[in-house]
C-alpha positions in Angstrom: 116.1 121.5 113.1 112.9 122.7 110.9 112.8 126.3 109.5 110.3 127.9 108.2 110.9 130.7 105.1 109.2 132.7 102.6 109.5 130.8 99.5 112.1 132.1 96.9 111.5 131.4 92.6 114.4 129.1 93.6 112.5 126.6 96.1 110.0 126.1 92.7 111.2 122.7 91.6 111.5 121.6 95.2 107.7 122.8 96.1 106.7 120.3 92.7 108.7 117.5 93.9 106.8 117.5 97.0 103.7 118.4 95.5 103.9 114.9 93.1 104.8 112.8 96.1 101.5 113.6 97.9 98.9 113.6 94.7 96.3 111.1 95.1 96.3 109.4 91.7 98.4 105.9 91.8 98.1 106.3 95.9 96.4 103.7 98.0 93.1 105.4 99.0 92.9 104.6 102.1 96.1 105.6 103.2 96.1 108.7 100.9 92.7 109.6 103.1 94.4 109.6 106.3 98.3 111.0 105.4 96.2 113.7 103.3 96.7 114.4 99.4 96.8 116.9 96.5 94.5 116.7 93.4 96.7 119.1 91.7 100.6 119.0 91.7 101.7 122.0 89.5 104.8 122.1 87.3 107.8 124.4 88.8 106.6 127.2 86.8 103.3 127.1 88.5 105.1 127.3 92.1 107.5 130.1 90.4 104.5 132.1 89.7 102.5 131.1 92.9 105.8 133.0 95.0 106.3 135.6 92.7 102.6 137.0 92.9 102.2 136.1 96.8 103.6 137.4 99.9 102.9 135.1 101.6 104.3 131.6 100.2 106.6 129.3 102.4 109.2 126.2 103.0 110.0 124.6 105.2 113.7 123.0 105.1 115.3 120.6 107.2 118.8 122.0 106.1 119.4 122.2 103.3 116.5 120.1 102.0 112.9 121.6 101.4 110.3 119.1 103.6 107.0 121.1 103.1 105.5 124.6 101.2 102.4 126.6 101.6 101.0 128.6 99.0 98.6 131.1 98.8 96.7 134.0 96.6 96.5 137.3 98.3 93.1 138.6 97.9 93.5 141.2 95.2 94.4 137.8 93.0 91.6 136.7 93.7 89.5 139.7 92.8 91.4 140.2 89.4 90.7 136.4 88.6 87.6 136.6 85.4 84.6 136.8 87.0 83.1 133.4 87.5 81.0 130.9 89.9 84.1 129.7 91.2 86.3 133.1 91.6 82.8 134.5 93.3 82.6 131.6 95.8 84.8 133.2 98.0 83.8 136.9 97.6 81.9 138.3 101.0 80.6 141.5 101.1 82.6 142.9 98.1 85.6 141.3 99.7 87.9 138.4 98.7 90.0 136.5 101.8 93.5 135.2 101.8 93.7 132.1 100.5 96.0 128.6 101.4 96.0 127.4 97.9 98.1 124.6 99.1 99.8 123.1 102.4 102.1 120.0 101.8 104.6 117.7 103.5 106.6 115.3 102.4 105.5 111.8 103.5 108.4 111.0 105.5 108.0 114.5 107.7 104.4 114.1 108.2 103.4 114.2 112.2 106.3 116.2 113.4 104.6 120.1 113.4 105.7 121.0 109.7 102.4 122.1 108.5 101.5 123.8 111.8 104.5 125.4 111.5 104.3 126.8 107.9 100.7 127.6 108.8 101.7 129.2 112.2 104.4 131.2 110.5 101.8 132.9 107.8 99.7 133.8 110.6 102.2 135.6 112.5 103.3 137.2 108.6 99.6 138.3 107.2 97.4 140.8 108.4 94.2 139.2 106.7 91.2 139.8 108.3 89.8 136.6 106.7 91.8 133.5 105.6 90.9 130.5 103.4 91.3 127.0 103.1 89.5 124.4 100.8 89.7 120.7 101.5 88.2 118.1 99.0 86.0 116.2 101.3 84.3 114.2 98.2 84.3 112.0 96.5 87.3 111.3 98.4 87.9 112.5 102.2 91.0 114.5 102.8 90.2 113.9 106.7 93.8 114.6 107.5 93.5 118.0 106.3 90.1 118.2 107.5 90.9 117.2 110.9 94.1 120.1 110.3 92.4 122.8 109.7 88.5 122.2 111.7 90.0 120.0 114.8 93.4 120.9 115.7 93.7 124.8 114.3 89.3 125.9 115.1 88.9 127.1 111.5 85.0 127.3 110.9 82.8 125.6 108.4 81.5 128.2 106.0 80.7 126.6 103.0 80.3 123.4 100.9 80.4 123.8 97.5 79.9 120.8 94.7 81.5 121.8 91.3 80.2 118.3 89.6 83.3 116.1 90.0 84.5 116.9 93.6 82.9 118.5 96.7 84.9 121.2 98.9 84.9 122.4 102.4 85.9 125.6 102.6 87.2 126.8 106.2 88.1 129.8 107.4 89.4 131.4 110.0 88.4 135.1 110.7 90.2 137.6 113.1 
């Protein structure tokens, strides 16, 4: 049976191991399109500091293993981030949303309600007014995490930004 968890400093080197298995360099594209895929798989220090600085960072263990994570900055991370284009695309009214920084499974878990579990699970945790996720949608699709976040959950388009080498989605979800 799955469980969902807030992510302890422990689950770090876990959260990278999965992270790696689902980055998109050395994956068959087409498959990597459709299963979903990272850009970026941190280091466990990264993941150490992601939970240590965030509430609201999860697993998701299929006893006693770790099958899935989601990370995310609160917004006052996001607001003492340096000024820049890219910290100010998500400012709104003098206000910064909770962000997904990332939402993973491992391969073999996929399709079974992980990741709408984790995600479920910091909804029923956060009182956010305004949540965040970006998607890479070029030049390579993510359309599993498109179709995640826009079909099966109703998070709404607001932006599309292109920072030169990749183009983002960014949905969000608003209550």
């Amino acid at each position: 049976m799955v469980e969902i968890e807030r992510a302890r400093v422990e689950d770090a080197a876990a959260m990278a191991r999965i992270a790696r298995s689902l980055l998109l360099e050395g994956r068959d594209l087409n498959v990597a399109q459709e299963r979903g895929f990272f850009l970026f798989a941190g280091r466990e220090e990264f993941y150490a500091q992601m939970i240590r600085c965030s509430r609201y960072c999860y697993v998701a263990r299929d006893s006693p293993t770790c099958i899935g994570f989601l990370t995310t900055r609160e917004p006052d991370q996001l607001r003492a981030m340096k000024p820049s284009k890219y910290r100010d695309i998500f400012l709104e009214h003098g206000e910064f949303p909770l962000l997904i920084d990332q939402l993973g499974v491992l391969p073999s878990y996929q399709g079974r309600g992980v990741g709408q579990a984790l995600l479920d699970q910091l909804l029923a945790d956060c009182p956010a007014p305004r949540i965040t996720a970006t998607v890479v949608v070029g030049p390579v699709r993510n359309a599993r995490s498109i179709r995640f976040f826009a079909e099966q959950n109703h998070w709404t388009l607001r932006k599309q930004v292109n920072t030169g080498d990749h183009v983002w989605s960014f949905f969000e979800l608003r209550r």
